[in-house]
N, C-alpha and C positions, 0 to 999 in steps of 0.2 A: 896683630894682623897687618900685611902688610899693604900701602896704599895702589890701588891700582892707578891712580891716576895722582900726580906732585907736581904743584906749580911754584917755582921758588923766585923771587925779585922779578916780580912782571911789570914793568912799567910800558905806558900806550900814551900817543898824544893823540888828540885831535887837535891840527891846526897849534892854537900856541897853548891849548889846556892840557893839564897835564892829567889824563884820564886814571891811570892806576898808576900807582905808588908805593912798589915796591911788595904784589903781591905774592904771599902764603900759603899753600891752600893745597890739601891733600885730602882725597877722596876714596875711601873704601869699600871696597864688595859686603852686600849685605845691609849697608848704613846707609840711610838718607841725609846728606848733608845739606843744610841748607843756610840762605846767604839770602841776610837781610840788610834793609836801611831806608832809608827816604828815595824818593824820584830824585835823579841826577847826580848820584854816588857814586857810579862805576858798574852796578851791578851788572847788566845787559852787556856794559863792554867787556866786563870779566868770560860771560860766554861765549862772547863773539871771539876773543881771544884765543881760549880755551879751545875752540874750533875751528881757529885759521882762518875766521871771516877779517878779521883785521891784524892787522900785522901787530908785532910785538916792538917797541924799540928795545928792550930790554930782559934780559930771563926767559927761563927756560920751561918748556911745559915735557915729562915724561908723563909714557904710559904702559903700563906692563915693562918696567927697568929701560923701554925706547926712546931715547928723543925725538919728539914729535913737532918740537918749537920750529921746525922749518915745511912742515907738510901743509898743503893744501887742504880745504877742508874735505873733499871726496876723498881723499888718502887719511882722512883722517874719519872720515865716516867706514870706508873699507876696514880702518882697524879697529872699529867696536866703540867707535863715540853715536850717541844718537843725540839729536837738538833738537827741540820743540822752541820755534821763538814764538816774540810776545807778539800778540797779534795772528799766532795761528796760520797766515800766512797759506792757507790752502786754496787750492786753484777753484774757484767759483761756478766756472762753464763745467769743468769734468765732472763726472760720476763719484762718490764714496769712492768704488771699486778702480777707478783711474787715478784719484788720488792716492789710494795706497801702494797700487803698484809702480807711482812714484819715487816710493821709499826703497824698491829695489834695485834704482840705478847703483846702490856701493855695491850691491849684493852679487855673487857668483851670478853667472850667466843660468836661464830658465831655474833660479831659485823661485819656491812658488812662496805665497805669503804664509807666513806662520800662522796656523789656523788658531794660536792661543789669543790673536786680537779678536776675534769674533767671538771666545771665551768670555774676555775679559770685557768686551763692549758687545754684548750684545746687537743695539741699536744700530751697529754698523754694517751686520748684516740686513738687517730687516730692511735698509734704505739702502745698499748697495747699490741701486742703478739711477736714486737720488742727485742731482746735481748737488755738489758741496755749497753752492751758495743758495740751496733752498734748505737750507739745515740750520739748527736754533743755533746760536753761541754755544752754548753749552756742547750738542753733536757736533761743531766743528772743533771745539777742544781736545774732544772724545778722537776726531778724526787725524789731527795735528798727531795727537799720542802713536795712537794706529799707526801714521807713515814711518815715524821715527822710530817703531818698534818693528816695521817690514824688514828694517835691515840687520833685527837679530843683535843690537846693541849690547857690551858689557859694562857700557856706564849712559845713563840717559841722563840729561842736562835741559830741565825745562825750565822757560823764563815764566814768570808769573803766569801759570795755568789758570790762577782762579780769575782774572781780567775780565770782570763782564760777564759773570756767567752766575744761575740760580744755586742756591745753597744747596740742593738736592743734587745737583750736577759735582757741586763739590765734594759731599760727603765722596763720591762714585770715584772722583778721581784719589782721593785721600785713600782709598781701602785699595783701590790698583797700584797706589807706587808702592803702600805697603808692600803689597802681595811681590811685585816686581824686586823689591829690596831683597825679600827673604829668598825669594825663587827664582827671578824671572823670569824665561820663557820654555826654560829647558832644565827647569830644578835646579841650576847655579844660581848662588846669588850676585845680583847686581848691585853695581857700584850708581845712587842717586843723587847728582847735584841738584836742587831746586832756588830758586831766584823768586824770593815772595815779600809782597809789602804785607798779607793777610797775616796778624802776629798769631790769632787765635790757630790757627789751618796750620802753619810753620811749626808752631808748637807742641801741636798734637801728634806730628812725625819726625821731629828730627832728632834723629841721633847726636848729630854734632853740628852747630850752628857759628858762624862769620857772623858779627856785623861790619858794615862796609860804612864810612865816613869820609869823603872828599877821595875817594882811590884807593883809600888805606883799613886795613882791617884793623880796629880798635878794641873787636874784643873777639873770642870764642872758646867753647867752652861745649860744652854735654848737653843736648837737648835736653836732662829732666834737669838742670841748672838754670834754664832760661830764667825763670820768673826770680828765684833768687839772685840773681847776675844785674836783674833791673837791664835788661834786652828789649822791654817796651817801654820804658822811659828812653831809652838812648836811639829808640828810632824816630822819637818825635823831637831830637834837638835842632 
């Protein structure tokens, strides 16, 4: 299968740190990739990268055979990236329903929302006229997904989903990237990066797993390899 999304020698600084070093990383339709390690290893800069929120010194990000390593991230959302970052990140004062028609700025002009988020989250209907900042962590996770899914994504890239939120909330999101891997919104499958310290939740979905150590990918390998690979010992180095 070929990847839809290849990032090859990404190197990023902050200031005089050298954030990523020389990253790997190729993501497929269908597959949930995920990419783990400790707090302060590059993960989050990996997606901010990956998305044009911070610039690259180094390497190139394709996606669907395009070089993308010099696009903005609305040009890169127009071409089928979706991001959920950590923190959710959703506007407090608006409604559900103004949050998600948020997510249609990449989108063609009077694109209405994909009725499969209200499939797939229920509860997002049921509060739609809800203010986002009167919603549990858990519905503003739910909601973060929902925006990032307005604009009809072919690879969606969420940073630690589970951040704060009830086990029950989680099982919910674990059976939706599923579903989104094998189908996503329009019976193709999508291509899933995910960014998680949660080893158990990572585990349980990933196809093919990163771990990240000081900017560097040190190991990966086949999600049903995790536990043989010793992938939870080497996140608590």
């Amino acid at each position: 299968m070929v990847a839809e999304l290849r990032a090859q020698g990404l190197h990023q600084y902050y200031g005089g740190s050298h954030t990523l070093r020389g990253i790997d990383l190729s993501v497929a339709p269908g597959q949930i990739t995920v990419a783990l390690g400790r707090n302060g290893v590059g993960k989050t800069t990996l997606l901010k990268a990956l998305m044009g929120v911070v610039a690259l010194r180094e390497g190139r990000v394709d996606w669907q055979g395009q070089d993308i390593s010099r696009l903005p991230p609305h040009a890169r959302a127009r071409a089928g990236l979706g991001y959920v970052p950590q923190g959710r990140e959703i506007f407090g004062r608006l409604t559900v329903m103004e949050n998600l028609q948020m997510g249609l700025s990449a989108a063609p002009r009077a694109a209405p929302l994909p009725p499969q988020i209200f499939e797939i989250f229920p509860v997002l209907l049921q509060m739609r006229e809800r203010r986002g900042g009167d919603l549990s962590g858990g519905q503003q996770q739910q909601l973060a997904i929902g925006r990032a899914l307005a604009g009809r994504p072919s690879l969606l890239m969420l940073d630690e989903p589970t951040e704060g939120i009830q086990p029950s909330v989680i099982k919910d999101i674990g059976r939706v990237l599923r579903r989104l891997a094998q189908q996503g919104l329009d019976g193709r499958p999508m291509a899933v990066l995910l960014v998680e310290q949660y080893y158990d939740f990572a585990a349980e979905l990933a196809d093919r797993y990163v771990v990240l150590e000081r900017g560097r990918v040190i190991a990966q390998g086949l999600g049903a390899h995790m536990a043989r690979d010793g992938v939870k010992a080497m996140m608590a180095i």
